[in-house]
DSSP file (Angstrom, degrees, kcal/mol; ACC not computed):
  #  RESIDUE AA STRUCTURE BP1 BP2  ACC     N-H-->O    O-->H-N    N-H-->O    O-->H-N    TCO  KAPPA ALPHA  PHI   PSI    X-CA   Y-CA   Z-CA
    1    1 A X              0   0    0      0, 0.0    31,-0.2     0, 0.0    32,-0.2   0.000 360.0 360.0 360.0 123.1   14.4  -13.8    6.4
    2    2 A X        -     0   0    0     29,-0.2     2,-0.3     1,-0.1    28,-0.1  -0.228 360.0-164.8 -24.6 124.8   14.1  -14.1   10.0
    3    3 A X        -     0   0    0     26,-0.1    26,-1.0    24,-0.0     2,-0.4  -0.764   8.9-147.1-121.9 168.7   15.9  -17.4   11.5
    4    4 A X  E     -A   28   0A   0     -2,-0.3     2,-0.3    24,-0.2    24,-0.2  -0.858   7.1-160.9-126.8 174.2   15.0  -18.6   15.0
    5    5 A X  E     -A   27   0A   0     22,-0.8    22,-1.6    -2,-0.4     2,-0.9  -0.983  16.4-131.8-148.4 132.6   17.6  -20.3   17.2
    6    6 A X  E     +A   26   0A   0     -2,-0.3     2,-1.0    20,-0.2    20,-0.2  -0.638  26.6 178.1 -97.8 107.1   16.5  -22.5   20.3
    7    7 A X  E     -A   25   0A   0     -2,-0.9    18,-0.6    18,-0.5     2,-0.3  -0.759  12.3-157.3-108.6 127.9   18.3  -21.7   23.5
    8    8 A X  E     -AB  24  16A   0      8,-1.6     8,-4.6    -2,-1.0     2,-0.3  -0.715  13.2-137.0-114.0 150.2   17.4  -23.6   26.7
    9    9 A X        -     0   0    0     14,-0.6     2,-0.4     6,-0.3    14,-0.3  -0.623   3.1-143.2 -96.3 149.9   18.2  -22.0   30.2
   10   10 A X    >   -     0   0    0     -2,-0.3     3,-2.9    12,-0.1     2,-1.2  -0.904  31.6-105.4-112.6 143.9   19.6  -23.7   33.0
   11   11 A X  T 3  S+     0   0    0     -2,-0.4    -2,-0.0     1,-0.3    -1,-0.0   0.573 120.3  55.8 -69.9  26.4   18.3  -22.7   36.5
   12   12 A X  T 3  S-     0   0    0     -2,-1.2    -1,-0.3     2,-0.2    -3,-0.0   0.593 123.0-105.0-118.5 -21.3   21.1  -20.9   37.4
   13   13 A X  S <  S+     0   0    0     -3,-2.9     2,-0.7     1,-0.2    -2,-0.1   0.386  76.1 115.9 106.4  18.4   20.7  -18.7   34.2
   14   14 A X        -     0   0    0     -4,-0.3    -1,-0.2     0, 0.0    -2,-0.2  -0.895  61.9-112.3-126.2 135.0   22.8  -19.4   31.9
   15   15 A X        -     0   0    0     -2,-0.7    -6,-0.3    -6,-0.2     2,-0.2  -0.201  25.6-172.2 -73.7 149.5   21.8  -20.8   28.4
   16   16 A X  B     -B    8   0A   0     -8,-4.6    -8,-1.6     2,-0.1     3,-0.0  -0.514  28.4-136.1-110.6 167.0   22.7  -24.3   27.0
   17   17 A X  S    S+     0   0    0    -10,-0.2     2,-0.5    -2,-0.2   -11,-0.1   0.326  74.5 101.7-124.0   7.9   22.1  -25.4   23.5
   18   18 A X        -     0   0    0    -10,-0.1     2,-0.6     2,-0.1     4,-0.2  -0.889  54.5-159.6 -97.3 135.7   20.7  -29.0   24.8
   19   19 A X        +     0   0    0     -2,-0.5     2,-0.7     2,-0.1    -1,-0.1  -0.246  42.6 132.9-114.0  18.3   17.3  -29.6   24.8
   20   20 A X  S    S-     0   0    0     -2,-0.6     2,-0.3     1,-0.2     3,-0.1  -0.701  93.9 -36.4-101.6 105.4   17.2  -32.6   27.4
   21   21 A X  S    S+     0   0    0     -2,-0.7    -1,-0.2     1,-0.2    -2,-0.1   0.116 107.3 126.6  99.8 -55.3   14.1  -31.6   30.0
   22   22 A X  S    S-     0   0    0     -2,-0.3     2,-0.2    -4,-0.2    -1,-0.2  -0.006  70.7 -93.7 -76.6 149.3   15.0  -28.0   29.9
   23   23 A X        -     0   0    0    -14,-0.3   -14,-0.6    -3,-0.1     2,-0.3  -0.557  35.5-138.2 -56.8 143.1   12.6  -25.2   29.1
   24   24 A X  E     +A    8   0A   0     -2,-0.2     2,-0.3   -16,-0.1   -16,-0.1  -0.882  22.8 177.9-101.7 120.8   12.6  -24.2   25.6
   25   25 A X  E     -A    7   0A   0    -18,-0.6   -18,-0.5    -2,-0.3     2,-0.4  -0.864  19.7-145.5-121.6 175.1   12.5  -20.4   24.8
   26   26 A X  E     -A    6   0A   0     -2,-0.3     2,-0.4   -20,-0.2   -20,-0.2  -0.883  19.1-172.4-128.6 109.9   12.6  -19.2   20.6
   27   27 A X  E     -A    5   0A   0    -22,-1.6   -22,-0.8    -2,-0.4     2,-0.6  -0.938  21.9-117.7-123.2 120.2   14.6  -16.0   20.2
   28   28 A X  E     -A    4   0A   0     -2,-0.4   -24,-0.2   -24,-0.2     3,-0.1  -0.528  16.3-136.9 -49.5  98.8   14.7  -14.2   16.7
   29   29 A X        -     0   0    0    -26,-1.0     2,-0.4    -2,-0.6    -1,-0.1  -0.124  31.1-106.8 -54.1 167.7   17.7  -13.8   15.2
   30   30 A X        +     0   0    0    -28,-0.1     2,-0.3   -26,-0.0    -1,-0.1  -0.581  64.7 125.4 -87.6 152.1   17.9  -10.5   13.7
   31   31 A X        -     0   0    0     -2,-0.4   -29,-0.2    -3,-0.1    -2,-0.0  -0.594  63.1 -54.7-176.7 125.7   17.6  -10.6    9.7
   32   32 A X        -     0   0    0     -2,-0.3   -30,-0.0   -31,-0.2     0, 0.0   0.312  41.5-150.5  -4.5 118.3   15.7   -9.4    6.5
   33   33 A X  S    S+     0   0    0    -32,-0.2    -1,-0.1     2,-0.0     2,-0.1   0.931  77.2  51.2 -79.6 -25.6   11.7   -9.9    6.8
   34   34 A X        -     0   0    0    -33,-0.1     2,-0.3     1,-0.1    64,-0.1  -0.309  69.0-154.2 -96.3 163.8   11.0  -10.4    3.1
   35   35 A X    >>  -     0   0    0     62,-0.2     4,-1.4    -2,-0.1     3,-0.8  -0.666  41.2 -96.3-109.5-171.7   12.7  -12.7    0.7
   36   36 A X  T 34 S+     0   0    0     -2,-0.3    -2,-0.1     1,-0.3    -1,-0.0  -0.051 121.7  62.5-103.9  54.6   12.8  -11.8   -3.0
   37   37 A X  T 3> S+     0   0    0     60,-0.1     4,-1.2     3,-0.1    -1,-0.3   0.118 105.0  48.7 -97.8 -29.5    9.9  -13.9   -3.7
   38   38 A X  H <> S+     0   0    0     -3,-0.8     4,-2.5     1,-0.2    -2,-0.2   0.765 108.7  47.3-106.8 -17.5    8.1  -11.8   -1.6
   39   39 A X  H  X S+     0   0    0     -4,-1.4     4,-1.6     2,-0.2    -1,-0.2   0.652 113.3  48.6 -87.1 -22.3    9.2   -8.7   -3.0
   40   40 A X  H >> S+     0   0    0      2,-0.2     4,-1.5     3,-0.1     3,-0.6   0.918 112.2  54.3 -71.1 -53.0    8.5  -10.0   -7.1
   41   41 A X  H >X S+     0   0    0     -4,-1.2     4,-2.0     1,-0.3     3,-2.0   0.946 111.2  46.8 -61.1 -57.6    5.0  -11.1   -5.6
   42   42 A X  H 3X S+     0   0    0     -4,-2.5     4,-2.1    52,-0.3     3,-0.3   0.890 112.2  45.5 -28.8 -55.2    4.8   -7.4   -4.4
   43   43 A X  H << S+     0   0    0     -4,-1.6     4,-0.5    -3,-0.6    -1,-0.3   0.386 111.0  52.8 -83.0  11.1    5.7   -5.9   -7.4
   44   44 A X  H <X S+     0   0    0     -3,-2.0     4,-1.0    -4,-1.5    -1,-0.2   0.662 108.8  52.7-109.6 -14.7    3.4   -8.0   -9.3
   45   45 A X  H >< S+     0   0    0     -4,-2.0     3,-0.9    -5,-0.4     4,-0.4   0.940 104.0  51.3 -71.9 -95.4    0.9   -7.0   -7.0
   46   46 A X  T >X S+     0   0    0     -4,-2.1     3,-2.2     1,-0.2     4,-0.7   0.514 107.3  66.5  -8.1-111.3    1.5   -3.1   -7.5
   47   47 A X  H >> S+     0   0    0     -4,-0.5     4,-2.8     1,-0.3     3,-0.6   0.060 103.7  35.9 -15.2 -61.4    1.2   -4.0  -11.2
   48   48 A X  H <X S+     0   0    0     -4,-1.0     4,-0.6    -3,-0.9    -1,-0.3  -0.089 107.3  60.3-103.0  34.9   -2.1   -4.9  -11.3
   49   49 A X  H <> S+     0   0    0     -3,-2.2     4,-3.9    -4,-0.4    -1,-0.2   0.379 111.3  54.4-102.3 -28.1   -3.8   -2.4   -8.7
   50   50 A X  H <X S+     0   0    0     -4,-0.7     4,-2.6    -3,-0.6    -2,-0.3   0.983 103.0  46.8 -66.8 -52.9   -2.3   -0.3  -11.4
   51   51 A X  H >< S+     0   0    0     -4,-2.8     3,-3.7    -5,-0.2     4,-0.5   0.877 113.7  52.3 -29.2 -79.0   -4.2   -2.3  -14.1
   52   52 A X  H >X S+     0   0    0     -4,-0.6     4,-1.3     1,-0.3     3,-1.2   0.784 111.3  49.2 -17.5 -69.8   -7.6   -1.8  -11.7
   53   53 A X  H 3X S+     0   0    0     -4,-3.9     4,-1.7     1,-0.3     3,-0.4   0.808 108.9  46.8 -75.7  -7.6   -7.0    1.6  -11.6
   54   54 A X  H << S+     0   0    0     -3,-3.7    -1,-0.3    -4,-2.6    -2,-0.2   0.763 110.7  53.4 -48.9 -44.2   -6.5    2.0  -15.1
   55   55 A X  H <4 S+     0   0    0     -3,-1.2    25,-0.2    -4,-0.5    -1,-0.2   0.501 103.7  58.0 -64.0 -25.6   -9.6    0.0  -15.9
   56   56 A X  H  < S+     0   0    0     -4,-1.3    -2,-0.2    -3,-0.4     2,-0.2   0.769  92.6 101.6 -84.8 -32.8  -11.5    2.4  -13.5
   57   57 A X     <  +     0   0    0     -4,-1.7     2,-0.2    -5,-0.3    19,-0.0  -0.488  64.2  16.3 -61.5 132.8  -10.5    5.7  -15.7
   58   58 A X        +     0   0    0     -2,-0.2     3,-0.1     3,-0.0    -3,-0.0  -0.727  50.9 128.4  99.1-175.0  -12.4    7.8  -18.3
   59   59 A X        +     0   0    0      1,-0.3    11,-0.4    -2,-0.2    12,-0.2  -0.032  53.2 120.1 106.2 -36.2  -15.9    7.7  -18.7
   60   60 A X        -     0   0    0     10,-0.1    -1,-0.3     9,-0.1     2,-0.2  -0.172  48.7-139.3 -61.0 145.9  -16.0   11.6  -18.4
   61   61 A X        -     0   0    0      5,-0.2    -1,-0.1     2,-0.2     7,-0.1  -0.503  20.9-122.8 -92.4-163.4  -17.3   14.4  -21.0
   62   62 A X  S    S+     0   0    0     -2,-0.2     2,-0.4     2,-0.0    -1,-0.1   0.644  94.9  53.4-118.0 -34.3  -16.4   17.5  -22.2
   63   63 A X        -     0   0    0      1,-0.1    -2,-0.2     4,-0.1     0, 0.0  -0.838  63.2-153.4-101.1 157.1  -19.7   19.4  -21.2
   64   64 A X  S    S+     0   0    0     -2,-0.4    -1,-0.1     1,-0.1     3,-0.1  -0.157  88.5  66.6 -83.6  21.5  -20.9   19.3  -18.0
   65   65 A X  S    S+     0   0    0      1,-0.1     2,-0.4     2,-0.1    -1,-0.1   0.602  97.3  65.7-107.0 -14.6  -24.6   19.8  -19.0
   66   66 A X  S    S-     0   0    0      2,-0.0    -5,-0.2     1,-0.0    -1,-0.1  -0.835  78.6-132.4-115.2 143.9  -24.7   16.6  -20.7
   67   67 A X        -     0   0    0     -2,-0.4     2,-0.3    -3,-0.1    -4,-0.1  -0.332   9.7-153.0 -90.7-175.8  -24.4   13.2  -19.3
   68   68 A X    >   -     0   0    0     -2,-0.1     3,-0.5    -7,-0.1    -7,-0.1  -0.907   8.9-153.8-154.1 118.2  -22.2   10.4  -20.6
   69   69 A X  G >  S+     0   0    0     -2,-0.3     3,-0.6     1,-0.3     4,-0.1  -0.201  71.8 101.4 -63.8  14.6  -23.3    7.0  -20.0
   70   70 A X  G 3   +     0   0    0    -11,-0.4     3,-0.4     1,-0.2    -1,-0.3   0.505  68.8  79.0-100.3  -1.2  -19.6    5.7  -20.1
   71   71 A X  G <  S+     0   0    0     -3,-0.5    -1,-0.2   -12,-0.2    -2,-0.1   0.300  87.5  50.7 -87.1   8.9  -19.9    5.6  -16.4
   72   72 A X  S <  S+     0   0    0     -3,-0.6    -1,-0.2   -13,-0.1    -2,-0.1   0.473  75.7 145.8-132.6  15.6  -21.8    2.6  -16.3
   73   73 A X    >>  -     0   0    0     -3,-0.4     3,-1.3    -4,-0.1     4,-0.6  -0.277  61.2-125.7 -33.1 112.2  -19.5    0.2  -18.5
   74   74 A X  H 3>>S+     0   0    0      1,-0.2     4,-1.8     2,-0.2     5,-1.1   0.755 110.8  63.1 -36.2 -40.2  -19.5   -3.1  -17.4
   75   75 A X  I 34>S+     0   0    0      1,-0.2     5,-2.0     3,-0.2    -1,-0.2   0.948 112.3  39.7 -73.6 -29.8  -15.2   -2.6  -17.4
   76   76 A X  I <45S+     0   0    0     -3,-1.3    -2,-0.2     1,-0.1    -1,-0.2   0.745 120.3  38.7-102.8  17.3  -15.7    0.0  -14.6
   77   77 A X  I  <5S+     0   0    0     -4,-0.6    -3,-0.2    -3,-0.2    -2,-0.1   0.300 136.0   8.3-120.6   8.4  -18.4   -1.3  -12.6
   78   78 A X  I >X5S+     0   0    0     -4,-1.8     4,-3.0    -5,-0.3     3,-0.7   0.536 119.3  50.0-109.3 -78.5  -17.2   -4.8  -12.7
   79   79 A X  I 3><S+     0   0    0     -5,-1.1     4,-1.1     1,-0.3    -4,-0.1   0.817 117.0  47.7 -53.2 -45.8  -13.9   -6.0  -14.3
   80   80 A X  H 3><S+     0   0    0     -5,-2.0     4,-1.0   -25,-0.2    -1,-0.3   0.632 106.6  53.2 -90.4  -6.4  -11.9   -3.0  -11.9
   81   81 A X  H <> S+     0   0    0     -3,-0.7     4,-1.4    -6,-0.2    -1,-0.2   0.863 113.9  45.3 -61.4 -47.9  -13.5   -3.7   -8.6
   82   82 A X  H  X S+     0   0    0     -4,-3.0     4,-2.2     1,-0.2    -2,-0.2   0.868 111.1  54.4 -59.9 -22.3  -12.4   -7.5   -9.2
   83   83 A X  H  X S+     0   0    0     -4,-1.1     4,-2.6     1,-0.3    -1,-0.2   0.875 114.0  39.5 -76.3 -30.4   -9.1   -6.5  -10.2
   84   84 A X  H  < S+     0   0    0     -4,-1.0    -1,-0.3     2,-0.2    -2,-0.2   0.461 108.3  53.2 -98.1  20.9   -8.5   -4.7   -7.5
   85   85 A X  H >X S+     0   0    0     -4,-1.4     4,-2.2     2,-0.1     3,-1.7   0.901 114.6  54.1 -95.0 -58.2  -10.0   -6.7   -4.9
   86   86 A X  H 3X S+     0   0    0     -4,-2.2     4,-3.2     1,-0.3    -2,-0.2   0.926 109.3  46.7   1.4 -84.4   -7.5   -9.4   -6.7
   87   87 A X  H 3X S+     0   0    0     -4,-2.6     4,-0.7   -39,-0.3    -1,-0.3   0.448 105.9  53.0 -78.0  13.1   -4.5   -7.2   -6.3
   88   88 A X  H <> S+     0   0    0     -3,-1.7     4,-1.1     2,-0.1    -1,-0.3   0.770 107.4  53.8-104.2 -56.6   -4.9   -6.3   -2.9
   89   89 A X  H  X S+     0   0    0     -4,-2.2     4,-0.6     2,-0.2    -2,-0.2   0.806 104.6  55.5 -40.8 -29.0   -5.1  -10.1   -2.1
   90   90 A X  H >X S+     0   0    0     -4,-3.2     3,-4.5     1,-0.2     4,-4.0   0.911 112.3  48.8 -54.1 -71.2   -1.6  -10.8   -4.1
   91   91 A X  H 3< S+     0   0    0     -4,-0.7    -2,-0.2     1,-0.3    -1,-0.2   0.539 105.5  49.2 -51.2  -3.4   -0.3   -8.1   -1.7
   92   92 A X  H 3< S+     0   0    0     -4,-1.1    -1,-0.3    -3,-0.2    -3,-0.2   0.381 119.7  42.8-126.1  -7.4   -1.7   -9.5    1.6
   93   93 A X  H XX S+     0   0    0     -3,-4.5     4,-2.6    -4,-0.6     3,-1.2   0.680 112.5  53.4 -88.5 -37.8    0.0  -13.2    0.4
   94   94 A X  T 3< S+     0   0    0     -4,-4.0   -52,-0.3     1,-0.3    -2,-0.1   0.316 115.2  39.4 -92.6  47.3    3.1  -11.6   -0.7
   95   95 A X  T 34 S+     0   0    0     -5,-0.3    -1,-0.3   -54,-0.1    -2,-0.1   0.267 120.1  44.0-139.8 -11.2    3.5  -10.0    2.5
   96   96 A X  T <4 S+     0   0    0     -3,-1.2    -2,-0.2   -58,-0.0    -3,-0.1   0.653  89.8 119.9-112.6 -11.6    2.4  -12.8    4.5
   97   97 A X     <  -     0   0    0     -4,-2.6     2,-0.2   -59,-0.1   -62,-0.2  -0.196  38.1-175.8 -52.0 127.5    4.4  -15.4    2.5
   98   98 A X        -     0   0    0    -64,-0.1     3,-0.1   -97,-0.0    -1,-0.0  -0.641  15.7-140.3-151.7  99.4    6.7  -17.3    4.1
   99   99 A X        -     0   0    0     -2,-0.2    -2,-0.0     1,-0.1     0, 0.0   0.058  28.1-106.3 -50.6 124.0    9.1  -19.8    2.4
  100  100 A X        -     0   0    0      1,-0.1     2,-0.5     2,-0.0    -1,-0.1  -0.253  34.2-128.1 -41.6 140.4   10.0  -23.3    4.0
  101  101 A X        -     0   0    0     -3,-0.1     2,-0.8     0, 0.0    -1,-0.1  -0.850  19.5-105.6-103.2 134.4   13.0  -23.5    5.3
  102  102 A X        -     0   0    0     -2,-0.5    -2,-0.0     1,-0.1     0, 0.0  -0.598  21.3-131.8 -63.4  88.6   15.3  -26.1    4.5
  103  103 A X        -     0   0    0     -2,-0.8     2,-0.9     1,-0.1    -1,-0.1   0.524  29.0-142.2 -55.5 125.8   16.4  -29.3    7.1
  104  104 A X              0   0    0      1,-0.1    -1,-0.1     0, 0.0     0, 0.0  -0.841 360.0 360.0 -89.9 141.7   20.5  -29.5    7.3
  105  105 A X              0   0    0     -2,-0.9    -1,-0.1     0, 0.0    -2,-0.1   0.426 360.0 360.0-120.3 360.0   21.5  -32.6    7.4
């Protein structure tokens, strides 16, 4: 996880760590973006785009002269659009997720 550190300049250019007055700047330390919360919430995501697409397969026949009416099954023209409309939203929280950080005292 990305920590930040506040380092204030002095006008002569060289940074201070007191905060009295001074300009403020916020420079990233360098560090891991995800936590592993954000990486279960990934894989829990994958899992169920896999459901979706699971839910979207089949349907097919054997001839092609004949038609098959399994292509209009309420599970693939409902249940797997939601699932994956679902699982794309896990992924776009567990990639935007970003745990509080904890005050020292």
């Amino acid at each position: 996880m990305a920590k930040t550190a506040t380092v204030t300049k002095k006008p002569g250019g060289k940074p201070t760590n007191k905060s009295v007055g001074k300009q403020q700047q916020t420079v990233w330390a360098p560090g891991m973006p995800f936590t592993k919360i954000n990486y279960i919430l990934m894989i829990g995501g994958l899992l169920v785009l896999l459901l979706g697409y699971i839910f979207l397969s089949g349907g097919g026949t054997d001839d092609p002269t004949k038609f098959s009416e399994a292509i209009f099954d309420v599970r693939r023209l409902y249940v797997a659009p939601i699932t994956l409309v679902f699982a794309f939203l896990i992924e776009l929280f567990a990639i935007m997720y970003r745990p509080k950080e904890k005050e020292a005292k």
